[in-house]
N, C-alpha and C positions, 0 to 999 in steps of 0.2 A: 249544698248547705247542710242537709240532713247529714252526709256524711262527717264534714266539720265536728260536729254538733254529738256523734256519737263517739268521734276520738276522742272530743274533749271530756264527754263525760267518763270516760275511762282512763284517762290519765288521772283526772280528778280522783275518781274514786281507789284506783292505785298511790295516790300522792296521802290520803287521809289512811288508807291502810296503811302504809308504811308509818303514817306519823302515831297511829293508834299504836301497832305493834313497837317501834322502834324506842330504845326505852333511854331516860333521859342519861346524862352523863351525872348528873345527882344521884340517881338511884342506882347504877353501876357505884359510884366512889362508896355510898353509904351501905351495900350489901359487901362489897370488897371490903373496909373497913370493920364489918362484922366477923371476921375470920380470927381477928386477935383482941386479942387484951386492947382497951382504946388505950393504954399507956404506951402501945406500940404504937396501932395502927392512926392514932392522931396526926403522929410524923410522918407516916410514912410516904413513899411514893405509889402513888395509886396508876397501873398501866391499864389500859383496855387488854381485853381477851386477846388483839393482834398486835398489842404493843403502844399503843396509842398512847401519850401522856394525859394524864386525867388530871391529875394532881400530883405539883413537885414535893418531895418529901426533905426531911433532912434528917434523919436515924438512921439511913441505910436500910432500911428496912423495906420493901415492896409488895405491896395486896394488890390481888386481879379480882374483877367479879366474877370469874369461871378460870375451873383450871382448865377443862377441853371448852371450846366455842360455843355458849349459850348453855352449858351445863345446870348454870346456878349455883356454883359451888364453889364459894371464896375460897382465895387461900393468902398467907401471909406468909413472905421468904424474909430471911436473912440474907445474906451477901453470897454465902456460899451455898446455900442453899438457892438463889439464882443462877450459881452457876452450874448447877445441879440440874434442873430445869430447863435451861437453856441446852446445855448438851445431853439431854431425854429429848427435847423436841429436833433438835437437829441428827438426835441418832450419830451422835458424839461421843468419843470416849470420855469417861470422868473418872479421875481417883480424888478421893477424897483424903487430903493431908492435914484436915481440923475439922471440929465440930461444926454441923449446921442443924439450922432448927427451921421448921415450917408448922403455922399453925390452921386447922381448919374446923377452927368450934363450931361449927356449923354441918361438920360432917360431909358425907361426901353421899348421900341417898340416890339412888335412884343414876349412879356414875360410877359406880364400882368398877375394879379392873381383877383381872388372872392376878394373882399372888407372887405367882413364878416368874410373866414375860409381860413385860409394859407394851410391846409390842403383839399382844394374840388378836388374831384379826378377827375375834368375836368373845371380847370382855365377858358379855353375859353370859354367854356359852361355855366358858372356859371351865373344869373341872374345879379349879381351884379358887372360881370368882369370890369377890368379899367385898362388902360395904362396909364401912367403917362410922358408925358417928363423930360425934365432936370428939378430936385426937389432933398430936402433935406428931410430927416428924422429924426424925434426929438423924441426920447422916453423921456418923464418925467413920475412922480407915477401918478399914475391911478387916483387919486381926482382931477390935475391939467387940466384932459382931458373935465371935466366939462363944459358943454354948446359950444364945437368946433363941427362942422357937422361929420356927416359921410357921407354927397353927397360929392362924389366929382365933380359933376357936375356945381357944384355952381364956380367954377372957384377960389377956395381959401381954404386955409389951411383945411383939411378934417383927419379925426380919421382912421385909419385902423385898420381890427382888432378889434376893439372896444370890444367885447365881449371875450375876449381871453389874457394869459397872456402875448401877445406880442404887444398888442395895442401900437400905434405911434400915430404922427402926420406926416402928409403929406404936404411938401409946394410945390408945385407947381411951379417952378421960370416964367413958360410960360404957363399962363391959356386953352389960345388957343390948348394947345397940349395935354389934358387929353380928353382921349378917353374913351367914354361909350358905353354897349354893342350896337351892331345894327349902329355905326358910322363908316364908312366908312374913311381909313385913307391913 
């Protein structure tokens, strides 16, 4: 019986852990929704971090509440800018043949990646890591990236990526908050 009695309190108190941590689909849609303008993200479709439908949208438009798994860090795609996304996570070829936009007023803190490789198997470590705050994202074709920096130290629109077929642009909406390695924030 005693044994009983101590599985059960241990499922129990794993079952309230998980309900404590486990965070609601209201509060994922309403941090996901905070990545854009709400004239966007009102309509949009809201996915969980693994794809999950949270909320159907009708803009085309799609907000996650993390770009990596539990990051915290909304982001807001356009159409192509999903597809953009979608083959970065599948380590998919992508050319971009029209404008996409992604937004993440919310910044990206504390989730920075390498500059260079979406792919470096240690983001913070990377030479060229960057956090970025509240900023947009512009994929256009690859000719149009011509002569835009890839510092982004410079305090203004910056290439990411650049060598890779998921190069963007990076706008900045607040100079002051793009972090480079060795900055203290």
């Amino acid at each position: 019986m005693k044994k009983i009695h101590t599985y059960f309190v241990v499922i129990i108190t794993l079952l309230i852990s998980y309900t404590v941590n486990a965070e609601s689909n209201a509060v994922k849609i309403k941090r996901a929704m905070s990545a854009a303008p709400s004239s966007i993200s009102q309509d949009a479709t809201i996915l969980d971090s693994d794809g999950t439908l949270l909320k159907k949208g009708t803009n085309g438009w799609t907000c996650l509440p993390d770009v990596m798994p539990n990051d915290k860090n909304p982001i807001c795609n356009d159409a192509t800018w999903m597809k953009m996304f979608q083959a970065l996570q599948s380590k998919s070829d992508f050319v971009a043949d029209k404008i996409g936009i992604s937004y993440m007023l919310r910044g990206d803190f504390g989730a920075g990646v390498s500059n260079s490789d979406p792919y470096h198997a240690d983001h913070k470590g990377a030479k060229d890591y960057v956090e970025t705050g509240p900023h947009l994202m512009i994929i256009v074709p690859k000719a149009m990236l011509k002569g835009i920096t890839t510092d982004p130290s410079k305090g203004e629109p910056y290439v990411m990526w650049a060598d890779t077929p998921y190069a963007h642009i990076m706008m900045p909406i607040d100079e002051s908050k793009v972090l480079m390695p060795h900055h203290k924030h």
